[in-house]
Every structure is written in C-alpha cells, then in structure tokens.
C-alpha positions as CSV (number, residue, x, y, z in Angstrom):
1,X,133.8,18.6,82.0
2,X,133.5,22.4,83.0
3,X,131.3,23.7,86.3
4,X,128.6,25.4,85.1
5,X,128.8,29.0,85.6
6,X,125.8,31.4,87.5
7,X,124.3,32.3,84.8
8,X,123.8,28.8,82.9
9,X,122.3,27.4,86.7
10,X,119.9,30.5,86.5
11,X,119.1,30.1,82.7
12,X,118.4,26.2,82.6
13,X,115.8,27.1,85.8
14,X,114.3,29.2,84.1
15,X,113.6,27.0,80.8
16,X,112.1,24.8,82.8
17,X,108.6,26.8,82.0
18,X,109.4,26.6,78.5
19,X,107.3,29.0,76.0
20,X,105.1,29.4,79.3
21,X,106.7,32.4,79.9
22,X,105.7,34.1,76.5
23,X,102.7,35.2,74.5
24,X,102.7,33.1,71.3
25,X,101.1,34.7,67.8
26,X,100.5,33.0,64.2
27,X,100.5,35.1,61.4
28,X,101.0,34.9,57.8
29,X,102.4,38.1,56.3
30,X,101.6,38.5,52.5
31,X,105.1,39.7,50.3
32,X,103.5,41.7,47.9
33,X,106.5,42.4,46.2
34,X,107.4,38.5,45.5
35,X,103.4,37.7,45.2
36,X,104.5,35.3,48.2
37,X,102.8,34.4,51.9
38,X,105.2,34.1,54.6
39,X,103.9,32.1,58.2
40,X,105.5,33.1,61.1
41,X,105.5,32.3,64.7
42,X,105.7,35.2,67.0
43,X,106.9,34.7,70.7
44,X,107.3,37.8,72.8
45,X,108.7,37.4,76.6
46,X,105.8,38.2,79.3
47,X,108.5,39.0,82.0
48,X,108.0,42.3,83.2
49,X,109.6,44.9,81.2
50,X,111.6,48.4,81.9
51,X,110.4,49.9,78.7
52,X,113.2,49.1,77.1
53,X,112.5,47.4,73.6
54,X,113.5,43.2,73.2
55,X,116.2,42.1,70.9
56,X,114.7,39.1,68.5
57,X,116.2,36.4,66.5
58,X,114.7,35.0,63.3
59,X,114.9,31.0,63.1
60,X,114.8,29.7,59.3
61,X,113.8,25.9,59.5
62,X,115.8,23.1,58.0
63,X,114.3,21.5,55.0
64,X,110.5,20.3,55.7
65,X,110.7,22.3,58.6
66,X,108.3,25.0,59.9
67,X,106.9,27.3,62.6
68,X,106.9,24.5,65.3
69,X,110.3,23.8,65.3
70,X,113.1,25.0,67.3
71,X,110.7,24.9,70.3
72,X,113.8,24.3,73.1
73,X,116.1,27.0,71.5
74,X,112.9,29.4,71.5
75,X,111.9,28.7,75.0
76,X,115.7,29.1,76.1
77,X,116.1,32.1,74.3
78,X,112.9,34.0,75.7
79,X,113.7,33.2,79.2
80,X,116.5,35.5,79.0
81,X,114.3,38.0,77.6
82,X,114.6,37.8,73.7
83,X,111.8,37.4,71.0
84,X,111.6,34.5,68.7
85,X,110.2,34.9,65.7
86,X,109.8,31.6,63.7
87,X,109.8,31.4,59.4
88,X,108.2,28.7,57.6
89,X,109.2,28.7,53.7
90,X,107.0,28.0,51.4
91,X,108.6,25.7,48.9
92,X,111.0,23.6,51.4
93,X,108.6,23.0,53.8
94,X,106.7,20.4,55.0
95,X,105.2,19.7,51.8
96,X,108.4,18.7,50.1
97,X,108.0,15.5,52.6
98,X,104.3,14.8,51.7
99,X,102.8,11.4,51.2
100,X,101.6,10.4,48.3
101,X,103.0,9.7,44.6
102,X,105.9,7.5,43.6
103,X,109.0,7.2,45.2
104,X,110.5,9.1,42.3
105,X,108.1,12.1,43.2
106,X,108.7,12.3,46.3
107,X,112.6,12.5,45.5
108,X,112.0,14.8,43.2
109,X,110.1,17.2,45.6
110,X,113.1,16.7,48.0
111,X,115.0,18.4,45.6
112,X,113.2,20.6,44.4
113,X,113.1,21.7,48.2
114,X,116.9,21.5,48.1
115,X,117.4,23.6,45.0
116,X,119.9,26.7,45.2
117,X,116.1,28.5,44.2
118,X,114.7,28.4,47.1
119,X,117.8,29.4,49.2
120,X,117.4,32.7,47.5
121,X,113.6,32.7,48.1
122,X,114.5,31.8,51.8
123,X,117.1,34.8,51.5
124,X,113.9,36.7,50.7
125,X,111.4,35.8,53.2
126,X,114.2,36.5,56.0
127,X,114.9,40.0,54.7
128,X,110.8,40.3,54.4
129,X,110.1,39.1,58.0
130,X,113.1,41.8,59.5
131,X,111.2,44.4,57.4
132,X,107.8,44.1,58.6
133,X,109.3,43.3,62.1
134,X,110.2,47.0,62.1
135,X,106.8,48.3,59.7
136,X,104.0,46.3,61.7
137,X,102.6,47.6,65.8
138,X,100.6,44.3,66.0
139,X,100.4,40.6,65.3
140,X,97.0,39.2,67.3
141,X,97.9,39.5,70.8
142,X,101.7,40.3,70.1
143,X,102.9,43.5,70.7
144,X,105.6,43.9,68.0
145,X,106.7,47.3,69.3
146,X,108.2,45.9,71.9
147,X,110.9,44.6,69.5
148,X,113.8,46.7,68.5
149,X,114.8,46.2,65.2
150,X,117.8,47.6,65.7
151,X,119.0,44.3,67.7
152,X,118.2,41.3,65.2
153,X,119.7,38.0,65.5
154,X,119.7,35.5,62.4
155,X,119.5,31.6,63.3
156,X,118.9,28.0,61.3
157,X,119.6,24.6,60.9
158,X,120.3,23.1,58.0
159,X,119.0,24.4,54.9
160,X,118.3,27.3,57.3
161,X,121.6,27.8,58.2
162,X,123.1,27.8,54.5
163,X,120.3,31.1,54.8
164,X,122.6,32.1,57.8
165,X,125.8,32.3,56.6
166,X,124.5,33.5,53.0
167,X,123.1,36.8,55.4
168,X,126.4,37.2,57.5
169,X,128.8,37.8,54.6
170,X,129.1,34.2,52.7
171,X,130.7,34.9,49.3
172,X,128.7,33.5,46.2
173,X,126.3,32.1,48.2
174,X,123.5,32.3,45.7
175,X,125.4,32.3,42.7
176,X,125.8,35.9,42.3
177,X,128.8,37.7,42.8
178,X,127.4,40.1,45.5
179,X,127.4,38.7,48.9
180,X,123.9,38.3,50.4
181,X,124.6,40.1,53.5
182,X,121.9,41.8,55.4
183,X,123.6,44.1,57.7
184,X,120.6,44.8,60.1
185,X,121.5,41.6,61.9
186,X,124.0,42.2,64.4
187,X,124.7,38.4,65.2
188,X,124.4,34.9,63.8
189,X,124.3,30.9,64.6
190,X,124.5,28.5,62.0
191,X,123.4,24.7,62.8
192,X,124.4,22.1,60.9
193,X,125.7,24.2,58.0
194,X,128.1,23.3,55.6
195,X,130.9,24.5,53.4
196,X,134.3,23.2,51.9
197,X,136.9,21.3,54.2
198,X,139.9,22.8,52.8
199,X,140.6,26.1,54.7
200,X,142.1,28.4,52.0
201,X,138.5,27.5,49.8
202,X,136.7,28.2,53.2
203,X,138.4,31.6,53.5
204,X,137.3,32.6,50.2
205,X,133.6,32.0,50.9
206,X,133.6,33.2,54.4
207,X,136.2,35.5,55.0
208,X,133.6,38.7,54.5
209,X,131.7,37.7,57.2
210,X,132.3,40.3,59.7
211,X,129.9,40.0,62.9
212,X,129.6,37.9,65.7
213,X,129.1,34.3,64.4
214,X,128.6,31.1,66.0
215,X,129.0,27.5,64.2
216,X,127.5,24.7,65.9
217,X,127.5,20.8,64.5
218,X,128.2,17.4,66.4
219,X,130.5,14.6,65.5
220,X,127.5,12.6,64.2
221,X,126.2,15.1,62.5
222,X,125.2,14.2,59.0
223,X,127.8,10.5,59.4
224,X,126.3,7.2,60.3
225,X,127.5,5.9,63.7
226,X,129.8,3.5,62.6
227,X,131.5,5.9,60.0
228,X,135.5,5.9,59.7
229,X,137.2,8.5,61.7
230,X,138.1,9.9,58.4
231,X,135.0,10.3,57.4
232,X,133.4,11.7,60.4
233,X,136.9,14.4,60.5
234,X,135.5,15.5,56.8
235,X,132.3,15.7,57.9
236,X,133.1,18.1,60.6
237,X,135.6,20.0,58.6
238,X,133.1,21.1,56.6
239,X,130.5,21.6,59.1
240,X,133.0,23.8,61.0
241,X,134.2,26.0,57.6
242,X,132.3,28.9,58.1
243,X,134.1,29.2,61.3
244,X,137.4,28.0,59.8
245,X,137.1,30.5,56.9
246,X,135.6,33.7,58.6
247,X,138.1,36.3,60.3
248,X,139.5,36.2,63.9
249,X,138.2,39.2,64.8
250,X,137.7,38.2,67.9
251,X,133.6,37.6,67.7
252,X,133.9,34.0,65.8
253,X,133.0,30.8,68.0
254,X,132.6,27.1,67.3
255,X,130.8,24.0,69.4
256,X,131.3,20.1,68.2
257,X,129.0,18.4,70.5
258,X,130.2,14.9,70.7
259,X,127.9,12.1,69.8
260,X,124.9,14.4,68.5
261,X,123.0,14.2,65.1
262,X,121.9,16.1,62.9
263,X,118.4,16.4,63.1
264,X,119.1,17.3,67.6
265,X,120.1,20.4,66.2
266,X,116.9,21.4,64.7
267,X,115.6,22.3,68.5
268,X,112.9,19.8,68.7
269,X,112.8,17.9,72.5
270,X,114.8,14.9,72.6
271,X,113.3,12.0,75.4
272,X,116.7,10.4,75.1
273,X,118.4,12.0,78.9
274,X,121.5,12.2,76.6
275,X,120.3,14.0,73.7
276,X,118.4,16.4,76.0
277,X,121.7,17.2,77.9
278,X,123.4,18.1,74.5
279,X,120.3,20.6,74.1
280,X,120.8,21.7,77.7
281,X,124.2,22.6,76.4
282,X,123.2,24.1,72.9
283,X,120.2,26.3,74.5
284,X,122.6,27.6,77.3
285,X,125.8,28.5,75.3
286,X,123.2,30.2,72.4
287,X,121.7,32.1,74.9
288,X,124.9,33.1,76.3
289,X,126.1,34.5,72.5
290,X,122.5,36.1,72.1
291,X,123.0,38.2,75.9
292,X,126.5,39.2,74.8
293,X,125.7,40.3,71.4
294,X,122.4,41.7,71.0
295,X,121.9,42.5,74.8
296,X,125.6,43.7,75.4
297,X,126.3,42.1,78.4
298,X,129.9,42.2,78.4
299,X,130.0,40.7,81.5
300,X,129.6,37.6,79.9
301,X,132.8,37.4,78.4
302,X,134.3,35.2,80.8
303,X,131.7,32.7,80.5
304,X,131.7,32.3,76.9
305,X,135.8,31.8,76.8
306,X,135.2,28.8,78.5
307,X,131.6,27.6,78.7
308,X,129.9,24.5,80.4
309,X,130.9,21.3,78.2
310,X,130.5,17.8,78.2
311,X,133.5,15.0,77.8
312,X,134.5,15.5,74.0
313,X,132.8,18.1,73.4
314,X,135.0,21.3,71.7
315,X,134.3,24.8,72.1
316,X,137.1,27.4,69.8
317,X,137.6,31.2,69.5
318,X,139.1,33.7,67.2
C-alpha cells in the first residue's frame, strides 16, 4: 500500500464537509434546437476566490441515473475548487426503471434506455450544457460567470461514460464515421466504460483520442463475485480498452480498484467502511487528474506517477 501524499491528507479533510462547501442550483435548460429539456445540477465552490474564473466538469449519469448522483465525486471535486455541473438525460433516466407494467415492459424500457439513440441524444445534451455554460450569467443563486469555459472537464459512469469516450476521440462511436469529439474539453474520466478486449480493435476505436484521459473500473466491476479468473480478466480487458487503445502520449492513466462493483463507481456514498475507502481512493486520485489538467498544477506530477493505493489495486501510465 502507498503513504498517502500532502495533498490527498489535505483533500480527504476537506471532503469531510461534503457539498457544504458550495452553493447548489437546479435548473432545467430548454434545447430549442432539439425541442428537448435538459435538468442540471449546478454546484459552484463558496471558498473565497482571487477572481480568477473555476474550471467545471460535466457528470453524465449511468443509465436511470440523474442529477443526484455522483454526490462523493462532486463534493471531492469542489473542495479543491472546481464546479460540478450534473446532466440528467431525458430518455435513460430514471424513468426507464419505473414501476409499473409487465416485466416485458419494463425490459423493454431498459432498452430502449440502452439504445445507441440515446447515446447520441446524450452526445447532444453534453455539447448543450458546455454551450450554455459559456452563454448563461445566472442559474438561481449560481453565479455561472465564475466558470471558465475554457477549462471543461467531461466525466460518467456507465452509459455516461460510453458519452465520455464518444467526446474524447472514440472512433465510430455513434455509428457515424466522424468521431464525436468535442474539443472544448480539455480532460476526461471514464467509469465503468467499455470497449473490445483485443488491443489492436481497441486501437482502432480509441487511438484518436488525444487529451488527458483517465479509465477507472474494479475487478468486480460488471462480474458476479464468484466469476472465473477468466472471466473477470475479460471483463477488465474491456473495461480498461479505452486506455489500452488510446496513444501514450504521456497524459493516459488507468485505476483497477480491487474488489469494487460496478454500481460504487457511480459516486453514490457507500455505508460499507470498505466500499467508502475505495471512494476515498477514487475521489482523491480524480481530483488529483482534475488539479493537474484543468488547474495546471504541475506540481502534481509526482503524485499522480504513483498515487495512494490499496493492496491489489493497479494504477498504469502512458
């Protein structure tokens, strides 16, 4: 196990407050363009400021999920003084997991949720949100030009994070020849996301993407506990390919977090004292990434070549 460094001590005291520390705002912003509404969840940092404008990062749920998720990766991230904005997508949201109806209904709204459609109307509400992020001064009490949109970050889990790595360069994400990309983000993390396990296939999908990236999954993420090592080495393969198949540029990092599931990952609070340790990890090696590469702190280097892990957990660079 590594010794924490400084600045995780000073970051995990400082999550202790949570979103205490910031002013939250719920909107819904109307896509006129699409004929779609798009809820958000603003949370801007009350920490005194310098007059300098915040970096953000945009969260897209996994599937069913919505503005109330990601609530320990938010509060991590505003401690160390970035906004969080949080996307809710119409169409693979909570609705898709709705009582009522058959069984067979209810599958089929899972699906329907699942369906490479509403990746590209995810696609959509992303680039939306990072519009009016730059076009809007106010969301009720939120100041939004406090937010420079010139420092975006682009996170999700799951379903969200296929809408990552379709943004950062992911070839034929969407079924269209052109990439996806959306170069006003200037970094990205990827939970949970998927791809294929054989390298030279990953290289062709991902091997456009070229800004900082971060791929983050667990050895029992998306594999039943007692699943064959085989199995759980497939499973990770192709949680880890859009790492495996980007470039080594130098800006490309993965984290297996050993014994964590899938669903830990979408940033909800875990009583389990395990499963809240791996999100101590998580929350303090993200906000690490987001410091170096939407804050520049290049001090930070050191610290993220070899950041605090647990026993079998793996951290890799290129």
């Amino acid at each position: 196990m590594h010794v924490r460094s400084a600045p995780i001590l000073m970051l995990l005291a400082l999550m202790a407050g949570g979103t205490a520390h910031a002013t939250d705002c719920d909107g819904v912003w109307h896509d006129a363009a699409r004929g779609r509404d798009v809820p958000v969840r603003i949370s801007v940092p009350n920490m005194a400021a310098d007059g300098a404008p915040l970096p953000a990062v945009i969260w897209s749920p996994g599937l069913g999920g919505g503005v109330t998720n990601a609530g320990r990766w938010a509060g991590a991230w505003l401690a160390a003084g970035i906004a969080v904005v949080r996307v809710q997508h119409p169409g693979s949201d909570a609705a898709v997991y709705a009582k009522g109806g058959t069984p067979a209904e209810r599958n089929a709204r899972i699906r329907a949720g699942a369906a490479p459609a509403q990746v590209v109307a995810r696609i959509g509400d992303i680039g939306f949100v990072a519009g009016e992020l730059a076009r809007r001064r106010q969301e009720g009490a939120c100041d939004l030009r406090r937010i420079d949109p010139q420092r975006l970050g682009l996170a999700g889990h799951s379903m969200g994070g296929w809408v990552v790595q379709a943004m950062a360069g992911q070839y034929d994400a969407t079924g269209s020849d052109a990439p996806a990309i959306d170069r006003r983000f200037r970094a990205f993390i990827a939970m949970s996301t998927s791809g294929p396990a054989d390298p030279a296939a990953a290289a062709r999908q991902f091997g456009g993407i070229g800004r900082p990236l971060l791929v983050i999954t667990g050895t029992r993420d998306g594999v039943p506990a007692k699943a064959p090592p085989d199995i759980v080495r497939r499973e990770i393969a192709e949680r880890s390919a859009p790492f495996t198949g980007a470039p080594a540029d130098g800006r490309k990092a993965l984290l297996v977090v050993a014994d964590a599931g899938h669903m830990l990952f979408a940033g909800d609070s875990r009583r389990d004292p395990q499963e809240s340790a791996m999100q101590d990890r998580i929350a303090g090696i993200t906000t690490l990434w987001w410091r170096r590469w939407l804050k520049g702190e290049t001090a930070l280097d050191p610290s993220l070549a070899s950041p605090p892990l647990a026993g079998g957990d793996v951290w890799e660079r290129k």
